[in-house]
N, C-alpha and C positions, 0 to 999 in steps of 0.2 A: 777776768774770767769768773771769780769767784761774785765779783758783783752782778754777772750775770746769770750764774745760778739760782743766787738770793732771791731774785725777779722770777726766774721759769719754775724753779722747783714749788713755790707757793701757788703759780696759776695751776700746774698739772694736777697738784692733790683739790684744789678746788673743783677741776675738772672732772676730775674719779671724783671727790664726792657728788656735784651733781647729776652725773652718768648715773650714779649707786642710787640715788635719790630717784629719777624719771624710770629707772627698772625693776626698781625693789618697793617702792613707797609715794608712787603717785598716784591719786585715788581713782580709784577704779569707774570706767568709765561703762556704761552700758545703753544701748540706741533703743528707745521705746517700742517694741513692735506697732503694726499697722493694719490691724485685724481687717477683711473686709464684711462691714455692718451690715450690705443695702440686703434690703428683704427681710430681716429682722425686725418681728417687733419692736414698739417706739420704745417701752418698757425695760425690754433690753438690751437696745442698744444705748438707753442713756445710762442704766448702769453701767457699760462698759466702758464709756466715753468720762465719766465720771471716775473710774477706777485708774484711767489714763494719766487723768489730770493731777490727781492725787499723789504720787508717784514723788518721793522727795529719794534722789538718784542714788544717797548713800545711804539709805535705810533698807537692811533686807526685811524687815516685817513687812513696808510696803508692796516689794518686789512679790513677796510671798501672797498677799493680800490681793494685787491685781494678774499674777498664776493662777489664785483659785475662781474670779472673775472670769478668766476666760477660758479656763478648764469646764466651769460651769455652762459657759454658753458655744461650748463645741470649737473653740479654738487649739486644740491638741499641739500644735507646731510652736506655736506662740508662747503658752501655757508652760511646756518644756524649756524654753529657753529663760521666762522668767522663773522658775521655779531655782535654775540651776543657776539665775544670778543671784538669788537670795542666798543662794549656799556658798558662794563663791564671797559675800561679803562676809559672811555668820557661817562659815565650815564646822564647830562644834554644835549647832542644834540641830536636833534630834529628828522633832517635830518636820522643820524645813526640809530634812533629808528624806524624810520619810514619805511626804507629799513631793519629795521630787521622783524617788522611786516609784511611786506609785502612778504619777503621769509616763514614766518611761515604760511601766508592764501595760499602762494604757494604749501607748502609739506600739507597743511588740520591740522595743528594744531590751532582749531577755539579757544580755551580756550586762549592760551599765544597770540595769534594773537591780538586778540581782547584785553585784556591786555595792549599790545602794544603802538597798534593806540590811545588807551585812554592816552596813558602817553604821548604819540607824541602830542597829542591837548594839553593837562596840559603845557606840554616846550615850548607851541607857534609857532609850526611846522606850515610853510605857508599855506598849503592847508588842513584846518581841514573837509573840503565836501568829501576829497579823502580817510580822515580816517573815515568818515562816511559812505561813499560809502561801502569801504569794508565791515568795521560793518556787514552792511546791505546785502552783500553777505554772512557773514560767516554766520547772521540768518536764511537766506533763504537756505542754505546746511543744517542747524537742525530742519526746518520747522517751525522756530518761525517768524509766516508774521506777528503781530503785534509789535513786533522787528524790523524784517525787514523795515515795511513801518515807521516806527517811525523816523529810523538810513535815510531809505531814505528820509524823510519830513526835515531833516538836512543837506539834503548835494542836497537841489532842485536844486542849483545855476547850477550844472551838466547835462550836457543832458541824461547823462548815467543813472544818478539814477531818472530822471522823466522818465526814457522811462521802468525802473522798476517798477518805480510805474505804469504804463499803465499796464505791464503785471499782478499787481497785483490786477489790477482793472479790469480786463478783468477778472481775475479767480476768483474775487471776484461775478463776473455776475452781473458789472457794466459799461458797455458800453460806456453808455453817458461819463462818467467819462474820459474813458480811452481816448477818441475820441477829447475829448476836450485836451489833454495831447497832443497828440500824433498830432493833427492839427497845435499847437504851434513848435511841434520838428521840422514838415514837412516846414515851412517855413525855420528853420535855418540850416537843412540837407534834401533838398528835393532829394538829390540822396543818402539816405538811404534804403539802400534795408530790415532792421528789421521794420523802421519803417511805407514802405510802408505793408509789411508782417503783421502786428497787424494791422494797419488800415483795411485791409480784414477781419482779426478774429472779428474785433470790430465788422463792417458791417454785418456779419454773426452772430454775438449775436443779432444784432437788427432787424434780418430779411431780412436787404436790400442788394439783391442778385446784382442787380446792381453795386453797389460800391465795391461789395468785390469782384465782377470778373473784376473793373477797377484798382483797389490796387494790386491784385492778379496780374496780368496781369504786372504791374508794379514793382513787387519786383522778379516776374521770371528776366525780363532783367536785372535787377541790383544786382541777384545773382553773388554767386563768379564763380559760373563755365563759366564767359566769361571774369574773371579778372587774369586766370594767377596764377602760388603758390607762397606763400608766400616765406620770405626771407630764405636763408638757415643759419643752425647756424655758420657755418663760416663768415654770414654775420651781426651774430651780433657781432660778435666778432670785425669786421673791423670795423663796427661803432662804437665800444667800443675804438677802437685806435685811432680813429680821437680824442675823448675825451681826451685822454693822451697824447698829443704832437704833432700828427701827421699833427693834424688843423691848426697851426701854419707855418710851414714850406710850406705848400701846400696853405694859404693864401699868404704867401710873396710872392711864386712864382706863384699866380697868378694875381698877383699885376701887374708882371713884365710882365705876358705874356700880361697884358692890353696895353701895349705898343710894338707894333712889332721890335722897336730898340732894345729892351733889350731881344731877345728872348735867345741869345747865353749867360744871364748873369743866365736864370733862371737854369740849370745845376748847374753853378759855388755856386749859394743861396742851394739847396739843398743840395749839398754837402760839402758847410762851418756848417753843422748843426750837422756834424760827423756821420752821419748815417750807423749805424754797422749794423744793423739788418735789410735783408730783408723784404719789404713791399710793400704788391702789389698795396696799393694806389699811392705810391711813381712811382712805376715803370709805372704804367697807366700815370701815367703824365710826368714821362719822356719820356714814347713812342709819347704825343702828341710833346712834344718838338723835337724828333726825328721827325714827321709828319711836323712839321713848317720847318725844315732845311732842308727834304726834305731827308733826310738817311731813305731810306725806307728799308737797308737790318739790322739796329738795330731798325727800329720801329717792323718789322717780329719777329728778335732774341728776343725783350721785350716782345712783349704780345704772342708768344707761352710758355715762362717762367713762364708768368703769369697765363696763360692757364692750365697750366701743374703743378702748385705749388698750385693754390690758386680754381683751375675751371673754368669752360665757362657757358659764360652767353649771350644772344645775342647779348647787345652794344663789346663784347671782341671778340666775333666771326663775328662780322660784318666788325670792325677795323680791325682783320686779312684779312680777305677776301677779301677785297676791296684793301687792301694792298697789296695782294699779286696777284691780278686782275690787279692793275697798272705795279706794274714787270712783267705784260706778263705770271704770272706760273697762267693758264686758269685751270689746274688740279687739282692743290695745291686749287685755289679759292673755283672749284668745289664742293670739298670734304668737306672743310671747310661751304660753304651757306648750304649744304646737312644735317647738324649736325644743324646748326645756327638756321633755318627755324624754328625748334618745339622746340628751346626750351625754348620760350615762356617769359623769366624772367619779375619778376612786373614791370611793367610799361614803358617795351620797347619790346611794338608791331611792334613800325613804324620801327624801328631795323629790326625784323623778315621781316616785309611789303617789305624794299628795300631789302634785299636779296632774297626773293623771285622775285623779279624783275629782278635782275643781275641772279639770274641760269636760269632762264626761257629763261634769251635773250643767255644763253651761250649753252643751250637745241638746243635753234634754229637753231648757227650756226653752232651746228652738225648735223640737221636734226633731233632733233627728238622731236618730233612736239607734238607727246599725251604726253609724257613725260613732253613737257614746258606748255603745256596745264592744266597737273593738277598742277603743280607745281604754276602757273599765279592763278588757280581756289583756291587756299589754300592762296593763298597774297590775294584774293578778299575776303575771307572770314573773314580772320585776319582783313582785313577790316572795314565789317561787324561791329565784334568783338567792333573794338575802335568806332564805330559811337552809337552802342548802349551804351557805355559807356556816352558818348554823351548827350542821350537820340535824336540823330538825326534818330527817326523812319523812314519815307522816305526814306534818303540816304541808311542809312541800310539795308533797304528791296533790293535796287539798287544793293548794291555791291551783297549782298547773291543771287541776281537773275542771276547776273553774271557768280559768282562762281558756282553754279549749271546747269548752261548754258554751259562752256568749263567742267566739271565734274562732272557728277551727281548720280555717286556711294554712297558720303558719306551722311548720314543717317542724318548727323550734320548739315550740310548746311540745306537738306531739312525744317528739322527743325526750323530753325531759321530763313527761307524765310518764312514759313509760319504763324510762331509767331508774326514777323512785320507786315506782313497782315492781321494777325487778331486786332494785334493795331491799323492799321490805318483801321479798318470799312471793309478790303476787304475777306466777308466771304468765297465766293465761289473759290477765288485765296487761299484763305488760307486753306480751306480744301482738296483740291487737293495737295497742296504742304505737311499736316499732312501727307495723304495718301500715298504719294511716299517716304515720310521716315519712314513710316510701313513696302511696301515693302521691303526696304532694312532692318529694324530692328523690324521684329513685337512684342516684347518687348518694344519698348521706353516710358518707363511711361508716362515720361509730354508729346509726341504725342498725346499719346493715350485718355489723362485726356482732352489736348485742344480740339481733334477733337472729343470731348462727349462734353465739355462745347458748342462748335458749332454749333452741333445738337439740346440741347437743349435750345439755346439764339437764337432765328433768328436773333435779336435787333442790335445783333454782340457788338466790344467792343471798344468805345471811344478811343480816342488818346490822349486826357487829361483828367484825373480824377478830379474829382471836390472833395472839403472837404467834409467830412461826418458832417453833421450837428444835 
């Protein structure tokens, strides 16, 4: 019996140890999601197919790496589940948890979100005001504002979450409050277009119809409708790849372009870096490199590639055009500034502005004159456009008088001639130009709201708003 102990009692503790071992300390396993690509640009869907692949099973930096991959290109489901295997390998970094919280306030799961961002502040995550920030959104989605304004009184250092607490001072039907908040913001983002818009609401809680038609007044022009659409997701993605390597090789080589000796070495840098995989940062800059030597029939071949693989944007359809205006193809140009002109991307108007200039003079030397005429009147506008950006009231008014001056069909101009006019005090100019873009649109709300604020303000409406006090 005892010899038979000897034998059983050493297999069971081997047993319990291996049982202890496959529950407690077998490496952690986790299944690669299986995004679905089709209809996705090639662009990115091979960085995510690339981010797949990359994926080493017990690495959470990876895990974490191919979450921001497909957080980036609108996989949200997916995006969560790797986010929260990176945490599940690496449970003390901060960073991982914080980007896991933050895809869960993304899909609305406020219970595990908030969760989260609380264990993020506990591990000493750098920016504890941003896990407070959210906090205090996810409160304010379940209507708990004593929540909210508490989660936001922690994280004031923000502009973001004082300019919440204004809104919540304003719906609390606390004005003063909100105004004194919101005067503060105004110096450190005086071309905020939210927080000239609440400084009107405030003024209107407190009665004083003045200030909120000069706030008002000033958060129409600094609305988005004269800023152009946001980025496409393709282009977060690109920016997602300068993060991954790309920023490297595109700084050395333009180290080199700082010096016009070496412009024939920047080529030779780029492609000591083995670059297997197309990428249209890469290629944009070697078409400038192409542009420097002056091969202007592979600067054409790179950005219609790039055009064609990745989209047109105005700065890529200006550089074709222009390029293809110096080879003499006036047709090829044509076609291309025709496309260019409207398509407006963030923050290359002046792009749009010279192409409207080069068709218009190419209009001309065909003769046809009303044709460069609106085409000139829509570069005036765009104009416009960047001077109110500006806040250069005057010029603005200048160019849009212009632009309605060689075409006075669109509805758009008129308006926007007459908005500056009414900024800068000129009533009877500006209600004549509301008027003329009635005719052409007798729907345009904000026409229709200013040339009624007009009627009833003789006073008209300041060119600089004073603080609401």
């Amino acid at each position: 019996m005892k010899r038979l102990l000897y034998i059983v009692i050493p297999l069971l503790v081997a047993g319990l140890t291996a049982a202890t071992w496959l529950v407690c300390c077998r490496p952690v396993t986790f299944e690669l999601p299986n995004p679905n690509l089709s209809g996705y640009p090639a662009f990115t869907r091979t960085k995510i197919e690339e981010a797949l692949v990359a994926v080493a099973p017990d690495i959470a930096m990876d895990w974490h790496d191919l979450a921001d991959t497909l957080f980036a290109g609108g996989f949200y489901a997916e995006a969560e589940a790797c986010y929260r295997h990176s945490v599940t390998l690496n449970p003390s970094h901060p960073r991982f948890r914080y980007h896991w919280a933050f895809c869960l306030f993304s899909i609305g799961d406020i219970a595990e979100s908030d969760q989260q961002f609380r264990q993020a502040i506990e591990q000493g995550h750098s920016s504890p005001e941003a896990c407070q920030h959210f906090i205090g959104l996810n409160a304010l989605r379940e209507g708990r504002s004593s929540d909210a304004q508490q989660a936001f009184e922690a994280s004031s250092e923000l502009a973001a979450s004082r300019l919440k607490l204004a809104e919540l001072a304003i719906r609390d039907n606390n004005p003063d409050h909100a105004a004194a908040l919101l005067n503060q913001l105004l110096k450190e983002q005086p071309n905020a277009w939210r927080v000239n818009h609440l400084l009107a609401v405030a003024a209107r809680k407190r009665g004083d119809e003045t200030s909120e038609q000069q706030y008002s007044a000033f958060a129409d022009v600094l609305s988005e409708e004269v800023r152009g659409p946001w980025h496409s997701r393709a282009g977060i993605i690109q920016e997602l790849s300068l993060k991954l390597g790309v920023k490297h090789r595109i700084n050395v080589a333009l180290e080199q372009l700082q010096r016009p000796q070496n412009i024939s070495r920047v080529a030779e840098t780029i492609k000591a870096e083995n670059v297997e995989a197309w990428d249209p940062l890469l290629e944009d800059l070697l078409s400038n490199i192409d542009l420097a030597q002056e091969d202007r029939k592979s600067q054409v071949e790179r950005l219609q590639r790039v055009i064609e693989k990745d989209g047109a944007d105005s700065y890529r359809t200006a550089r074709l055009g222009f390029t293809l205006l110096a080879q003499q193809n006036t047709a090829a140009a044509e076609h291309i500034f025709e496309t260019g002109i409207y398509l407006l991307s963030g923050g290359q108007i002046q792009q749009a502005i010279d192409m409207c200039g080069a068709l218009a003079e190419l209009r001309k030397q065909a003769d046809k004159m009303e044709a460069a005429n609106r085409v000139t009147a829509w570069g005036e506008f765009l104009q416009g456009t960047q001077l109110l950006e500006q806040l250069a009231i005057p010029q603005a008014a200048e160019a849009f008088a212009r632009s309605v001056e060689l075409d006075d069909s669109p509805a758009r101009s008129w308006f926007w001639l007459g908005r500056c006019r009414q900024l800068l005090g000129q009533n009877e100019t500006a209600a004549v130009a509301f008027d003329e873009c009635l005719t052409r649109n007798p729907h345009h709300e904000r026409a229709i709201r200013n040339r009624h604020a007009l009627s009833s303000s003789p006073a008209g409406i300041p060119a600089d708003p004073a603080p609401v006090k």
